[in-house]
SEKE-972640 format. One record per residue (C-alpha): x, y, z; residue number from 1. Coordinates in nm, 2 decimals, m for minus. Example, Ala and Ser with C-alpha at 12.3 -4.5 7.8 and 13.67 -1.06 7.14 Angstrom:
<rs>
@x 1.23 y m0.45 z 0.78 resi 1
@x 1.37 y m0.11 z 0.71 resi 2
</rs>
This chain:
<rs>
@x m9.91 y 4.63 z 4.48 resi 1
@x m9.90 y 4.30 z 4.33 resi 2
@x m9.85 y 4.31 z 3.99 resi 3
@x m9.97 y 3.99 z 3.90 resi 4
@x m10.31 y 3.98 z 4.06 resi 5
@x m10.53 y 4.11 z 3.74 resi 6
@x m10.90 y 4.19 z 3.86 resi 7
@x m11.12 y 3.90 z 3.80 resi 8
@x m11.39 y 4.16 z 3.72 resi 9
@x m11.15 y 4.40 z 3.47 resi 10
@x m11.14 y 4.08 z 3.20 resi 11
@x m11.03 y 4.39 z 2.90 resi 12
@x m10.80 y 4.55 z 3.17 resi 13
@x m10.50 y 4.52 z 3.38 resi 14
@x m10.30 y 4.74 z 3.59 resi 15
@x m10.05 y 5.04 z 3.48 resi 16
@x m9.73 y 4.90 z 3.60 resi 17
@x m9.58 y 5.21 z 3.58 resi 18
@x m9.77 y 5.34 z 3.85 resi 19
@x m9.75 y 5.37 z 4.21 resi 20
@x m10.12 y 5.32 z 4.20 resi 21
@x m10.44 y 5.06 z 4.11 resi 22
@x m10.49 y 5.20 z 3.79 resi 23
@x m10.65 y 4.99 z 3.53 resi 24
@x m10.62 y 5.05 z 3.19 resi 25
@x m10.72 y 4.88 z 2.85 resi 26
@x m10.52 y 4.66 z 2.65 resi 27
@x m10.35 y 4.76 z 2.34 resi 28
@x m10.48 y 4.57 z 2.00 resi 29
@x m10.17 y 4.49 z 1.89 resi 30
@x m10.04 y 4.43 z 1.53 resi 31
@x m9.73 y 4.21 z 1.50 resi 32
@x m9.52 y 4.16 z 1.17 resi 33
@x m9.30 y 3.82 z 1.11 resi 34
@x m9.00 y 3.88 z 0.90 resi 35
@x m8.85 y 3.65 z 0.62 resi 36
@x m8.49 y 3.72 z 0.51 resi 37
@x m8.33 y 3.63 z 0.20 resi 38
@x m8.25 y 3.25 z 0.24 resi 39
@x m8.48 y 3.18 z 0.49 resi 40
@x m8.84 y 3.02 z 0.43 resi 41
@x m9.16 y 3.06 z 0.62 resi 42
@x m9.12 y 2.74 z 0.84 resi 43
@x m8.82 y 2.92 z 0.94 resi 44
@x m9.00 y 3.19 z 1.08 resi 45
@x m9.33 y 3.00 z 1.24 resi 46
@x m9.22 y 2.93 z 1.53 resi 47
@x m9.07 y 3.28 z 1.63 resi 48
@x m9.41 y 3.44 z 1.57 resi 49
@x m9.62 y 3.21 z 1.75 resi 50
@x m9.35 y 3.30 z 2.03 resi 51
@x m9.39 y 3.64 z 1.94 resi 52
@x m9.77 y 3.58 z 1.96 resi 53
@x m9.76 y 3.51 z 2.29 resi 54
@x m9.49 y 3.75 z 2.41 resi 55
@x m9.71 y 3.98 z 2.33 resi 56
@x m10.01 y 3.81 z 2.50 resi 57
@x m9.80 y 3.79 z 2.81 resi 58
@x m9.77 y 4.16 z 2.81 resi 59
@x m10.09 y 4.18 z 2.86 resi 60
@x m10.21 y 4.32 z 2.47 resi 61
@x m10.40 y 4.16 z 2.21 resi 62
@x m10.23 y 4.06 z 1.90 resi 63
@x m10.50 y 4.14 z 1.71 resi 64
@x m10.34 y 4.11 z 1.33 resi 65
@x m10.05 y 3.90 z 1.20 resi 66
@x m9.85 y 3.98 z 0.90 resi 67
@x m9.57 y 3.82 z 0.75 resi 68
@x m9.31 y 3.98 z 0.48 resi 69
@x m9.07 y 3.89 z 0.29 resi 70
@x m8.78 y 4.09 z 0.22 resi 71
@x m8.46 y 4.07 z 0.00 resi 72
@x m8.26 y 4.36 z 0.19 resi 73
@x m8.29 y 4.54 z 0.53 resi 74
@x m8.44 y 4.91 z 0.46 resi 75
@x m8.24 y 5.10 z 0.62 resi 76
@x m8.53 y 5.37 z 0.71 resi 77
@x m8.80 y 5.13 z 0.76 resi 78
@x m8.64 y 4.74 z 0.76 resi 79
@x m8.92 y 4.63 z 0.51 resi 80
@x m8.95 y 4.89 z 0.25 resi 81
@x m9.21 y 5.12 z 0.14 resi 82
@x m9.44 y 4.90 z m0.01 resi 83
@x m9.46 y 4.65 z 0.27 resi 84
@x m9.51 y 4.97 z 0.50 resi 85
@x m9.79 y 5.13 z 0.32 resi 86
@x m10.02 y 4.81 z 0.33 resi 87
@x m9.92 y 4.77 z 0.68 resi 88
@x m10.00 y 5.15 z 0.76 resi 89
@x m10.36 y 5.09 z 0.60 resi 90
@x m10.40 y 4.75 z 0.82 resi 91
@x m10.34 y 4.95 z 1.13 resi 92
@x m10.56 y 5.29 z 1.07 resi 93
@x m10.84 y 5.04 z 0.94 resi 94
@x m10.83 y 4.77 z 1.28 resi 95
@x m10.72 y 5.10 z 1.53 resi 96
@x m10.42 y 4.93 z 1.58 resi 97
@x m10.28 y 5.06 z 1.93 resi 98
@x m9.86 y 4.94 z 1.87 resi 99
@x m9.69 y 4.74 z 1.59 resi 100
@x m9.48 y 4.46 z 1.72 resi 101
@x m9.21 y 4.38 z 1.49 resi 102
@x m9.04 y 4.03 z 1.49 resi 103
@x m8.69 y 4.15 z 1.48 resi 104
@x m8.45 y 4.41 z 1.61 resi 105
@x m8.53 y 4.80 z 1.47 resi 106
@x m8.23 y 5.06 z 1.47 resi 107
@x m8.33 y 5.40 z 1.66 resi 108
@x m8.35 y 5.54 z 1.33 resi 109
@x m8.62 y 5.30 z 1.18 resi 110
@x m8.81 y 5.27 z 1.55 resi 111
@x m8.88 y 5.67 z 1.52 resi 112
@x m8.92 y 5.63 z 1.13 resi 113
@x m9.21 y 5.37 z 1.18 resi 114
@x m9.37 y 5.56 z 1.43 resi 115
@x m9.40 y 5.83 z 1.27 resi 116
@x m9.58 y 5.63 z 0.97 resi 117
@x m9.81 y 5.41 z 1.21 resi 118
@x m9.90 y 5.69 z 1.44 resi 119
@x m9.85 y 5.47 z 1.72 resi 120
@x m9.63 y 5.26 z 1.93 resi 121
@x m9.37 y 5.07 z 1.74 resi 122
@x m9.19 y 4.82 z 1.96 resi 123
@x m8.94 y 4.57 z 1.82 resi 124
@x m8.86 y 4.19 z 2.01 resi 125
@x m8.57 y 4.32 z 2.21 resi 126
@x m8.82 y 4.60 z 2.38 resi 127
@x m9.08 y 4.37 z 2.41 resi 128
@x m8.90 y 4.09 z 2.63 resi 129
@x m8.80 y 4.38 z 2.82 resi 130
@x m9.14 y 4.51 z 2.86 resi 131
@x m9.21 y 4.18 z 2.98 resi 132
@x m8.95 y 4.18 z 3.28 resi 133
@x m9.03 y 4.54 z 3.36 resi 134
@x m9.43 y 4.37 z 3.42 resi 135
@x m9.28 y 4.05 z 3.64 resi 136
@x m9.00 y 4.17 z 3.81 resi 137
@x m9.05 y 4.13 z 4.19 resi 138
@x m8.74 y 4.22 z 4.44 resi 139
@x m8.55 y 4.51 z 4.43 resi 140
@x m8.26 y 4.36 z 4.27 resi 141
@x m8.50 y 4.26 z 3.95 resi 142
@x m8.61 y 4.58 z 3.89 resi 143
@x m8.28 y 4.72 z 3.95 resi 144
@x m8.15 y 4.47 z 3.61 resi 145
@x m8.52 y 4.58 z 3.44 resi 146
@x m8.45 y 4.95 z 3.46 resi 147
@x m8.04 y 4.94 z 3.39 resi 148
@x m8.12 y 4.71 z 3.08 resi 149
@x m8.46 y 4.92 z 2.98 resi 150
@x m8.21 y 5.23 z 3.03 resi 151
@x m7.96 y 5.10 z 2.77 resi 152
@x m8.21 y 5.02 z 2.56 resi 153
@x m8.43 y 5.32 z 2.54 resi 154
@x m8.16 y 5.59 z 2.58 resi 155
@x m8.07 y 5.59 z 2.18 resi 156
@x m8.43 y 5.60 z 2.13 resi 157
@x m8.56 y 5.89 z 2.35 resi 158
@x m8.58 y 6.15 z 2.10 resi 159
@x m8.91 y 5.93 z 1.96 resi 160
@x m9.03 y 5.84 z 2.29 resi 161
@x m9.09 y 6.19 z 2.47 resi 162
@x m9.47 y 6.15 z 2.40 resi 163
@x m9.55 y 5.76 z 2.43 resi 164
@x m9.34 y 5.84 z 2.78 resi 165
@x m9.57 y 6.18 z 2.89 resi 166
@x m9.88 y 5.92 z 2.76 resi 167
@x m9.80 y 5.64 z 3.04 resi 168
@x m10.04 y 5.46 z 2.89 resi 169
@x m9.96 y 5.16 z 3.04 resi 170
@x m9.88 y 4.93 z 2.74 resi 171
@x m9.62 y 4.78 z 2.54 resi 172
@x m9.31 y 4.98 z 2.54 resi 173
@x m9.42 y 5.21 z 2.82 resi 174
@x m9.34 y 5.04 z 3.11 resi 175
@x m9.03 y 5.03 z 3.31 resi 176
@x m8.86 y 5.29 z 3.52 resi 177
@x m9.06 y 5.60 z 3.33 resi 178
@x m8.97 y 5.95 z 3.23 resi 179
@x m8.89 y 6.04 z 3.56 resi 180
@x m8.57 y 5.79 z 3.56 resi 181
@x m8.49 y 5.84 z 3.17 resi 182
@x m8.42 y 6.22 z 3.14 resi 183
@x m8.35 y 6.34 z 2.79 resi 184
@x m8.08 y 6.46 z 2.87 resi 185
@x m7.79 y 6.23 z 2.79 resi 186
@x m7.57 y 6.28 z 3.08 resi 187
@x m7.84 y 6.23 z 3.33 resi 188
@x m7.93 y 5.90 z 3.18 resi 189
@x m7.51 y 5.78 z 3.15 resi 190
@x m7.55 y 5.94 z 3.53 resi 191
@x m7.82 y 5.66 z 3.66 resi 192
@x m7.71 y 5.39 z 3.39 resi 193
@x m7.35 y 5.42 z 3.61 resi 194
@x m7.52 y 5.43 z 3.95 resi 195
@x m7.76 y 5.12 z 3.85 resi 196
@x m7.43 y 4.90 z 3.77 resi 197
@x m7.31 y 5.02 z 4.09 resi 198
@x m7.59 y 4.89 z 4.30 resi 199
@x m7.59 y 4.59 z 4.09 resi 200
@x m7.20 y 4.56 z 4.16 resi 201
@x m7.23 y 4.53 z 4.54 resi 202
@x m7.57 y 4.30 z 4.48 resi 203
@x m7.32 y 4.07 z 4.28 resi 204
@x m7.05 y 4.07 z 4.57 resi 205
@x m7.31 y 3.97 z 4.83 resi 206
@x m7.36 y 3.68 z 4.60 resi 207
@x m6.99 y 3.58 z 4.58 resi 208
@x m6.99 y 3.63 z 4.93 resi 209
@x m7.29 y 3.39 z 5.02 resi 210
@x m7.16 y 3.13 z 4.73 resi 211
@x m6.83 y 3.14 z 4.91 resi 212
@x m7.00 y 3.07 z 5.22 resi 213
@x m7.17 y 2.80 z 5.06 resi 214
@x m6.88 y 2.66 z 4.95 resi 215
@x m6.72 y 2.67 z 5.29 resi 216
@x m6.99 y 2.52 z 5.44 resi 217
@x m6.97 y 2.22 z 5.15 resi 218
@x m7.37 y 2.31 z 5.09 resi 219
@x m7.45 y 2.17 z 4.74 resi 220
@x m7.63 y 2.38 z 4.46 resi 221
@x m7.86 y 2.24 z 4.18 resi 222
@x m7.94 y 2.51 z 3.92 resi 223
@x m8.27 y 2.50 z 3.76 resi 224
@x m8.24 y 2.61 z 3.43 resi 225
@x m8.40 y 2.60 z 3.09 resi 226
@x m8.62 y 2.80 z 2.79 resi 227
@x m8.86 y 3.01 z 2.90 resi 228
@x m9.21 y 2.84 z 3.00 resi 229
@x m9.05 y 2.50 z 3.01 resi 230
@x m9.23 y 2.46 z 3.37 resi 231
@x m8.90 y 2.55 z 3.60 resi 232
@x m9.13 y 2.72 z 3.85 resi 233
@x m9.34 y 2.44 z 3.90 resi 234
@x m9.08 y 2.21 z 3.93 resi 235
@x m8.92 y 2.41 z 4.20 resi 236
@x m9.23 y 2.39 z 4.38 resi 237
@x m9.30 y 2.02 z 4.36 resi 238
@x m8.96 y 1.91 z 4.41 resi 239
@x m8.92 y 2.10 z 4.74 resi 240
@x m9.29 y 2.19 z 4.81 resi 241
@x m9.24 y 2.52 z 4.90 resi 242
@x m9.46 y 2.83 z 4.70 resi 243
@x m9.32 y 2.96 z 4.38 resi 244
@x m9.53 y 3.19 z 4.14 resi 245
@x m9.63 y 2.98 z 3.82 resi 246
@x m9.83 y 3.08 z 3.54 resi 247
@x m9.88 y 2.97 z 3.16 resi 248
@x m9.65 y 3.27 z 3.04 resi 249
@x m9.32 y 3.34 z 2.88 resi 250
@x m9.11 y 3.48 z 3.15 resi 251
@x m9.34 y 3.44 z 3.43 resi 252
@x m9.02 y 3.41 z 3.68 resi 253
@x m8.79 y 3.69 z 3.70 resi 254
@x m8.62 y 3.67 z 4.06 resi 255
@x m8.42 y 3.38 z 4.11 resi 256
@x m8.53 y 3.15 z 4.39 resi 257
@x m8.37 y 2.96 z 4.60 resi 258
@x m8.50 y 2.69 z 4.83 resi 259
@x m8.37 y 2.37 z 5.03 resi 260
@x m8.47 y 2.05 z 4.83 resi 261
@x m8.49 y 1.74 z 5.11 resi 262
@x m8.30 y 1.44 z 5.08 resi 263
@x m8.41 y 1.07 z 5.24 resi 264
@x m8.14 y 1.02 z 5.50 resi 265
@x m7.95 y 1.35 z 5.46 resi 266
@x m7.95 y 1.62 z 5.72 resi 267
@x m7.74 y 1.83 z 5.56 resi 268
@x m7.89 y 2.09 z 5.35 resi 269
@x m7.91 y 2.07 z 4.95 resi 270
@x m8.00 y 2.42 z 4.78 resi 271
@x m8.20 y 2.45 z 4.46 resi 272
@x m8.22 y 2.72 z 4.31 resi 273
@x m8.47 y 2.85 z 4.02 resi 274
@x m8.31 y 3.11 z 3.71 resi 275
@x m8.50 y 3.34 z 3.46 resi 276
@x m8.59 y 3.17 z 3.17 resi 277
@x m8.39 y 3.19 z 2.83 resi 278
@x m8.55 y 3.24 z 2.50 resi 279
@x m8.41 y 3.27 z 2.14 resi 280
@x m8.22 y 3.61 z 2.06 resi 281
@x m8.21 y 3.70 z 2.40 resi 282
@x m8.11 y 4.08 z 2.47 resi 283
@x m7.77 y 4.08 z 2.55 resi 284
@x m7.84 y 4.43 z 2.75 resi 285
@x m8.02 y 4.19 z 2.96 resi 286
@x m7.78 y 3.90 z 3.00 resi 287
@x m7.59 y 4.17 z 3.09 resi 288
@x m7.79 y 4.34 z 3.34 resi 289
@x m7.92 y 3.96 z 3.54 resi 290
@x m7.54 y 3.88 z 3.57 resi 291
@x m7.57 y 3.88 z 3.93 resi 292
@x m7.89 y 3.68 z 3.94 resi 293
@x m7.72 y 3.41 z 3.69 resi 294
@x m7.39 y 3.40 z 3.89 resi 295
@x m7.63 y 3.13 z 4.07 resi 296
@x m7.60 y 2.93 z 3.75 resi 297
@x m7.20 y 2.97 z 3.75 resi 298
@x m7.15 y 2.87 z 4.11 resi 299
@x m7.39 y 2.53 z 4.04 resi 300
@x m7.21 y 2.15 z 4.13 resi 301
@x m7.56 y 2.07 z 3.90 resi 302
@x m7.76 y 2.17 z 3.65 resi 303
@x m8.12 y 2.08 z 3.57 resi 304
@x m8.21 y 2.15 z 3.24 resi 305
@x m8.61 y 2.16 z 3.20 resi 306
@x m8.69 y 2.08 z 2.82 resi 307
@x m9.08 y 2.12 z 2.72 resi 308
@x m9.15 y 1.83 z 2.60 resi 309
@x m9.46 y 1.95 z 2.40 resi 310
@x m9.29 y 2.21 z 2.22 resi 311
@x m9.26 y 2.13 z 1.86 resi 312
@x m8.86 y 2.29 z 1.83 resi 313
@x m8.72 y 2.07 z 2.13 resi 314
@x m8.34 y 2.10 z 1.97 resi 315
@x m8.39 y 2.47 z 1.93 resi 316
@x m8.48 y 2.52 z 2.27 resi 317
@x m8.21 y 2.32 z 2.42 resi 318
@x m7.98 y 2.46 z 2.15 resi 319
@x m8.06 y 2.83 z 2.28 resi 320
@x m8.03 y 2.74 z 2.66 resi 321
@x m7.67 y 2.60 z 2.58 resi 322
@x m7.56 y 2.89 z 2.39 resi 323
@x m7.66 y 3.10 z 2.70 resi 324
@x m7.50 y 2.93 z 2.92 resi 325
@x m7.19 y 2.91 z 2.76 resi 326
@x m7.18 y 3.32 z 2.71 resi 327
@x m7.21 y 3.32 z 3.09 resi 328
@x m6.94 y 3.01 z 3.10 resi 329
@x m7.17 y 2.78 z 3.29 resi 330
@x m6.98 y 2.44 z 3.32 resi 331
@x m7.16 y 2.25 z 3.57 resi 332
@x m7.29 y 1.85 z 3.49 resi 333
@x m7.67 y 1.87 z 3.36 resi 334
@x m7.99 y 1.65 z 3.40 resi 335
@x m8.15 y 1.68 z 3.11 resi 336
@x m8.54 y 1.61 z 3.20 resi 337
@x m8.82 y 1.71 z 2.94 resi 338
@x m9.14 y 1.85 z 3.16 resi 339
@x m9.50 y 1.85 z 3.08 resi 340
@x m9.52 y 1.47 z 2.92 resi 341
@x m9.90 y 1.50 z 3.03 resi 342
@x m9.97 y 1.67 z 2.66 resi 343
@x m9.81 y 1.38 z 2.51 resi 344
@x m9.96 y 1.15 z 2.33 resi 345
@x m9.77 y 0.78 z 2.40 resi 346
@x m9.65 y 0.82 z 2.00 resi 347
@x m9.51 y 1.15 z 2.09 resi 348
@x m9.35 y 1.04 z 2.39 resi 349
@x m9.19 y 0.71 z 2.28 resi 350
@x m9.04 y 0.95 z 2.02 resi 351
@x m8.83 y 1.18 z 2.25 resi 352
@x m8.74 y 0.91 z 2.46 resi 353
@x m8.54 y 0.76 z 2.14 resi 354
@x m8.43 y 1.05 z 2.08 resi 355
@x m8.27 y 1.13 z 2.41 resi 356
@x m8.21 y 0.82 z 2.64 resi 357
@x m8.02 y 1.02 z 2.88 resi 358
@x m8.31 y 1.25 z 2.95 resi 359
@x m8.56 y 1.20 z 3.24 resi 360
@x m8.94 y 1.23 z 3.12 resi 361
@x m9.16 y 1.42 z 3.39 resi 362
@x m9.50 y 1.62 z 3.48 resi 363
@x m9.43 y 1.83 z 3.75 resi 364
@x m9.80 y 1.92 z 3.74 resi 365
@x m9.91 y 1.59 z 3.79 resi 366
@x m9.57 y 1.49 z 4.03 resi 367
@x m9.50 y 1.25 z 3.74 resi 368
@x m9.17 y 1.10 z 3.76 resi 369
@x m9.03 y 1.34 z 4.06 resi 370
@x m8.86 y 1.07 z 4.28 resi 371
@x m8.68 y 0.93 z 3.97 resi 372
@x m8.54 y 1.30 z 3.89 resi 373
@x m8.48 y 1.35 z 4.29 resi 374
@x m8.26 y 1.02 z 4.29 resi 375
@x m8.11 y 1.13 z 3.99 resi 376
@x m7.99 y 1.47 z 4.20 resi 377
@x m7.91 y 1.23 z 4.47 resi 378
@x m7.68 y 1.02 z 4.30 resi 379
@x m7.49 y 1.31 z 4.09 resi 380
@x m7.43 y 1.48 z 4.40 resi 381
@x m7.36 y 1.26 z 4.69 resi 382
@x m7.31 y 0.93 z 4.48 resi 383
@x m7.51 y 0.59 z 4.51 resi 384
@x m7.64 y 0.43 z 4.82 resi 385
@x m7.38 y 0.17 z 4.96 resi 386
@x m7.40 y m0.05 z 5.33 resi 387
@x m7.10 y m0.12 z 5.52 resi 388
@x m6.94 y m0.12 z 5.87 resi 389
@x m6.68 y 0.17 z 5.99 resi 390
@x m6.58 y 0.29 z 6.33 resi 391
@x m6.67 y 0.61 z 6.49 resi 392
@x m6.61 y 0.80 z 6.82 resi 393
@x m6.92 y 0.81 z 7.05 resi 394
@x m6.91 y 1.20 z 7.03 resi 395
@x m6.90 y 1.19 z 6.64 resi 396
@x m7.18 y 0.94 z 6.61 resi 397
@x m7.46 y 1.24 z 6.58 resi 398
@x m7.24 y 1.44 z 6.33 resi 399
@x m7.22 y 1.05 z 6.16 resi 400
@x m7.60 y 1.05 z 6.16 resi 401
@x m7.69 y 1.39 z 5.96 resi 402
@x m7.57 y 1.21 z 5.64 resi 403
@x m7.72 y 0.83 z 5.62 resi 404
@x m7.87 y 0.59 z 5.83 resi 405
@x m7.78 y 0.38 z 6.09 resi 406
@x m7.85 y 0.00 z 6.05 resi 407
@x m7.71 y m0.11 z 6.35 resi 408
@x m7.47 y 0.00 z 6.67 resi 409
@x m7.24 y m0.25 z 6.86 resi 410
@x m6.93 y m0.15 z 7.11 resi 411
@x m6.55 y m0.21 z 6.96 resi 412
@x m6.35 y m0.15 z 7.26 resi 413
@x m6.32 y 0.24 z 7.25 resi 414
@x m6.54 y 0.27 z 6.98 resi 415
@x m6.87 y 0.24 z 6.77 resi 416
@x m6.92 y m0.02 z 6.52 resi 417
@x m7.20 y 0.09 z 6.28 resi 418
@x m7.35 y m0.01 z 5.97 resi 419
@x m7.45 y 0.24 z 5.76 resi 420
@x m7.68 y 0.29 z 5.44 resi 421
@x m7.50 y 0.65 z 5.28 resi 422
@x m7.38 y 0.74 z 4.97 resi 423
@x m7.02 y 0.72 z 4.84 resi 424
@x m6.94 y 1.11 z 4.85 resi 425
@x m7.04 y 1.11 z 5.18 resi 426
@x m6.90 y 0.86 z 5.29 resi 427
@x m6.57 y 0.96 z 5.11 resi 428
@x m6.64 y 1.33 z 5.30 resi 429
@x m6.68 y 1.16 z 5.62 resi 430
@x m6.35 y 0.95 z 5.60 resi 431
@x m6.15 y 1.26 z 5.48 resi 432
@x m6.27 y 1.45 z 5.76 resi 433
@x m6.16 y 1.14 z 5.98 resi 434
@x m6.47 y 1.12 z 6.13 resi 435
@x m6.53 y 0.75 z 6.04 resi 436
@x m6.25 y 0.54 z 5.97 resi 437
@x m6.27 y 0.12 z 5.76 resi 438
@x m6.30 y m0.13 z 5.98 resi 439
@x m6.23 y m0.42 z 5.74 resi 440
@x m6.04 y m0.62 z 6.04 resi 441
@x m6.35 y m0.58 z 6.28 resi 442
@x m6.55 y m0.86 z 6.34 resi 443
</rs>
């Protein structure tokens, strides 16, 4: 079942992703509450609830009423206080609010207390971005990360969750590996939270294993990476033409992808590889659990980090994406390229170009700037293009071939005289491995 094929015809519906079968159910009206903290003002907060906004619209549920409150001190029952509660409480029994989606991250504790109040879901931003992945994970080894870090997650909380799990309603906070994988019992859930790292374990090996081979093989990687919905997918796609899901939606890529991006005049392969998206406050159960899916961003000789350049908080985004990589000690070079510069306006765009003359300035939709970034790859990893003459063995001149182009071919006695248009690492490679040698004294 494809997850991501909603019913043209079902426009209030989507499918129960919790189920083995096609059944559609209606989405939740949702009610979603921003959180000011002493010190902080409300532009502060903006910018996280319009992300929270549509988190929650890419779970699939209407936010349907947006609150903001300020508070002076955490509650330690309910994180906002009575007060604040009882007018939200009367919001959601007046609109039939379906789950509350707060803009933070609840204790157990205050998860069970607020349910209890609201009478309905409560899900905080951790088990929301989780939901998320649980809807758009694809491969086994996806939902195998989904599930351990849904298990760590939920397995404080279970003692509230008994009857939203029996529901299976199909919404916020109910997807995911089910009742069936997240006994009550204690034990049993340590038991599968133990065997889920396992299988994880050996997935992560196999990844050494192939980067290893990689490496043996001198195959190049360039990492995609970048905030969530910076238009990664789609860059994948256009840069090496190949078919990658892409949607307008926080998180719509899960799996990492790899494909072979082609380079004018090189043989040899290049690998490019897309990573999930990163977003502000990130679950660390979840860094945690995609460790073996972001070991791709370790192992990279390049990063490419996609910045949307329509988003109003470009430095934050970047900011985040940094601070992510360096918790998973990614050290690689980056190309700093700013997508989507089609919703620019040419004010808007002289602007971040100012501000970061490094950066390349692209629209992967519209193919925009894609043989400048391509070059760009080309140059940090096999150097610039240079033209010169060396000698080569007749049976080395196809292996010669793979990575430039020959100019021209004459005889010099025992050997080949060629001039060559290739790039300095290669050429460098190719000399190490004494398959071409200078021929400075050859006429």
């Amino acid at each position: 079942m494809n997850q991501r094929n909603n019913n043209p015809n079902q426009t209030d519906r989507r499918l129960l992703t919790v189920s083995d079968k096609d059944i559609f159910v209606t989405v939740q009206k949702a009610l979603l509450v921003g959180i000011i903290l002493k010190n902080q003002t409300r532009a502060d907060r903006e910018e996280s609830l319009k992300e929270l906004t549509s988190l929650v619209k890419t779970a699939g549920s209407n936010p349907t009423i947006i609150q903001t409150k300020r508070i002076d001190r955490i509650d330690p029952k309910t994180f906002i206080g009575k007060g604040s509660i009882n007018e939200l409480e009367e919001l959601s029994k007046a609109n039939d609010i379906d789950v509350v989606v707060f803009d933070c991250e609840l204790s157990p504790n205050q998860q069970k207390e607020l349910r209890a109040i609201f009478q309905c879901d409560v899900v905080d931003r951790t088990g929301l971005i989780l939901d998320i992945f649980a809807l758009h994970a694809q491969s086994k080894e996806a939902n195998l990360q989904v599930e351990l870090a849904m298990s760590v997650y939920l397995k404080p909380r279970l003692a509230g969750l008994g009857k939203t799990l029996n529901q299976q309603g199909g919404g916020i906070g109910t997807r995911g590996p089910g009742e069936a994988k997240l006994e009550t019992d204690s034990r049993l859930i340590d038991n599968r939270i133990n065997k889920l790292r396992k299988e994880l374990r050996k997935i992560e090996k196999q990844r050494v294993l192939q980067a290893s081979s990689r490496e043996k093989n001198n195959t190049p990687l360039v990492s995609i990476v970048g905030y969530t919905n910076a238009g990664k997918s789609t860059l994948l796609r256009s840069l090496t033409n190949s078919e990658a899901y892409i949607a307008d939606e926080l998180f719509a890529t899960v799996d990492s992808l790899q494909r072979e991006l082609p380079i004018k005049n090189v043989q040899e392969p290049l690998i490019l590889s897309d990573t999930v998206g990163f977003i502000q406050n990130l679950p660390t159960t979840l860094i945690e659990s995609f460790k073996s899916t972001l070991l791709v961003a370790t192992s990279a000789d390049l990063l490419i980090h996609v910045v949307d350049a329509a988003t109003a908080i470009p430095q934050m985004h970047i900011g985040t994406v940094r601070n992510i990589l360096e918790q998973i000690n990614v050290s690689a070079n980056e190309i700093m390229v700013f997508n989507k510069i089609d919703r620019l306006d040419r004010a808007s765009l002289n602007d971040l170009t100012e501000r970061y003359p490094q950066a390349l300035f692209i629209s992967s939709l519209k193919n925009t700037g894609i043989e400048k970034l391509v070059e760009r790859i080309s140059s940090e990893i096999y150097g610039e293009v240079q033209q010169d003459s060396f000698l080569v063995e007749p049976k080395d001149l196809e292996k010669v071939n793979r990575f430039g182009e020959i100019l021209e071919v004459t005889n010099s006695s025992d050997l080949l005289l060629l001039e060559i248009r290739m790039r300095s690492k290669l050429i460098h490679k190719l000399l190490d491995l004494k398959l071409m040698k200078e021929s400075k004294n050859v006429k």
